[in-house]
C-alpha positions as CSV (number, residue, x, y, z in Angstrom):
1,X,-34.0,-16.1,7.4
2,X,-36.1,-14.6,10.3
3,X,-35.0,-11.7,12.4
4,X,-37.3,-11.0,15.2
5,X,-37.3,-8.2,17.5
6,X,-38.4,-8.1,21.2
7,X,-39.3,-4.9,23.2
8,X,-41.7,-3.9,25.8
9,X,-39.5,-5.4,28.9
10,X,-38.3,-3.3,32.0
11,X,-39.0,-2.9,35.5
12,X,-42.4,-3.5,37.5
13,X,-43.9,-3.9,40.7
14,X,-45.9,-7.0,41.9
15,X,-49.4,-6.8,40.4
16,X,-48.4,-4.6,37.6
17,X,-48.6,-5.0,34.1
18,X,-46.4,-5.2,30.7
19,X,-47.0,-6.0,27.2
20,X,-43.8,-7.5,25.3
21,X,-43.7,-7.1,21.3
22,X,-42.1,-9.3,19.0
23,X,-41.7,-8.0,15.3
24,X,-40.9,-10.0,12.6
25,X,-39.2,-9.4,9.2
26,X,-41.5,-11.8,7.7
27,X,-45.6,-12.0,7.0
28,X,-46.3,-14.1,10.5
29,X,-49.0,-15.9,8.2
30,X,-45.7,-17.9,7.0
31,X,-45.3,-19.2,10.7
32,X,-46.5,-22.7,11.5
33,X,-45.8,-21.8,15.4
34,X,-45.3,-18.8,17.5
35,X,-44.7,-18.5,21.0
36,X,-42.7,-16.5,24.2
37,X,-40.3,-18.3,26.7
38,X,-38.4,-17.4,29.5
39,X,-35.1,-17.8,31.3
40,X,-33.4,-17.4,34.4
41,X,-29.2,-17.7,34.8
42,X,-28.4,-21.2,35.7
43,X,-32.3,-22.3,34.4
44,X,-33.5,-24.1,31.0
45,X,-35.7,-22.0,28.7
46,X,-39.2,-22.5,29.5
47,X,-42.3,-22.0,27.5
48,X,-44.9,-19.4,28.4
49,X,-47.0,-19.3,26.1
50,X,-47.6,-20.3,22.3
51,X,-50.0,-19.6,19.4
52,X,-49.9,-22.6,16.3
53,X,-51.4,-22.4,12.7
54,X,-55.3,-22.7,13.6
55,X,-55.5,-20.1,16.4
56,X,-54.9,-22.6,18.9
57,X,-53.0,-21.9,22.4
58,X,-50.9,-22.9,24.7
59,X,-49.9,-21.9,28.3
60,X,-47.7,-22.4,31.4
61,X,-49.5,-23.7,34.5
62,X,-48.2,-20.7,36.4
63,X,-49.1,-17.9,34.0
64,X,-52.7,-19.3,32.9
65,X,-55.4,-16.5,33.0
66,X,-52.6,-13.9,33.8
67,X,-50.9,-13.5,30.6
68,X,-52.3,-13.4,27.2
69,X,-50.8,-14.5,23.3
70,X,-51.9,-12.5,20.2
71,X,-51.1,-11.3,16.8
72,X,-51.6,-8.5,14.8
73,X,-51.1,-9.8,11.3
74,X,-50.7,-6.4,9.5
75,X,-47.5,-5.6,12.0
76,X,-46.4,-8.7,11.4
77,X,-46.3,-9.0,15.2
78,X,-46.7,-11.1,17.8
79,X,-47.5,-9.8,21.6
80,X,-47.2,-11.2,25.0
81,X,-50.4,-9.0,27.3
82,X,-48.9,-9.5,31.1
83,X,-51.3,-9.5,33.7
84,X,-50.5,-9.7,37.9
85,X,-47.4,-10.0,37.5
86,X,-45.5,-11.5,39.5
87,X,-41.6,-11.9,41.6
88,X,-41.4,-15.3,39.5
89,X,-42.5,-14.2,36.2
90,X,-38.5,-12.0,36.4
91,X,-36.8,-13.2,33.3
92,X,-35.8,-12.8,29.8
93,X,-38.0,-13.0,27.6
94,X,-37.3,-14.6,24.3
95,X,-39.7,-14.5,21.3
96,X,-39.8,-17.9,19.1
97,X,-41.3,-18.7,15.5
98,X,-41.2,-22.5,13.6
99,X,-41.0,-22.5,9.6
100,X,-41.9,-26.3,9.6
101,X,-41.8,-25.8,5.5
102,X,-39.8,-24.3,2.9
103,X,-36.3,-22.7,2.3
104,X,-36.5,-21.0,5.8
105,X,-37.8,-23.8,7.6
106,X,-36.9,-24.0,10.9
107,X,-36.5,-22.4,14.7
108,X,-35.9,-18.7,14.9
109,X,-35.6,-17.1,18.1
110,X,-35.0,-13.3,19.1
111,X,-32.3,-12.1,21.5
112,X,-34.7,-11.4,24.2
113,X,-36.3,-8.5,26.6
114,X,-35.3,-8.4,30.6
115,X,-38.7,-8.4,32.7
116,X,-38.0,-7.9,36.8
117,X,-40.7,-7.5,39.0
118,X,-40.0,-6.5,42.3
119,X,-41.8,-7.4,44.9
């Protein structure tokens, strides 16, 4: 089992900035994928950005050279740097990690951070 633990959401203007934090109960070395989506009522979950074993990334169209994926291994935590933000980017915020292997394989998601920006 994975628990993971969003915070850093709240209230911003456009342009503004916010950093969300996503801690894990487990070494994120163990993780074969980590990555932040969002979601509006009445919308799917969409991916904003991701991080895979290998360093490699991955983001949305619309947030691409705004926001910003990274780890802090000894924290065991993954962060989500929010640049120019924007009316759109208002969501929640959900924190996601893939075990592809092992006892605890599989898709662990938090419960999520609100981000409004008002415009």
């Amino acid at each position: 089992q994975v628990l993971l633990v969003e915070s850093g959401g709240g209230l911003v203007q456009a342009g503004g900035s916010l950093r969300l934090s996503c801690a894990a109960s487990k070494s994120i070395f163990s993780f074969d994928a980590m990555g932040w989506y969002r979601q509006n009522p009445g919308s799917e979950r969409e991916l904003v950005a991701s991080t895979a074993s290998g360093s490699s990334t991955n983001y949305a169209s619309s947030v691409k050279g705004r926001f910003a994926i990274s780890t802090d291994i000894a924290k065991n935590t993954v962060y989500l740097q929010m640049n120019s933000l924007k009316p759109e980017d208002t969501g929640v915020y959900y924190c996601n990690v893939v075990l592809k292997y092992g006892l605890n394989k599989g898709d662990y998601w938090g419960r999520g951070t609100q981000v409004t920006v008002s415009s």
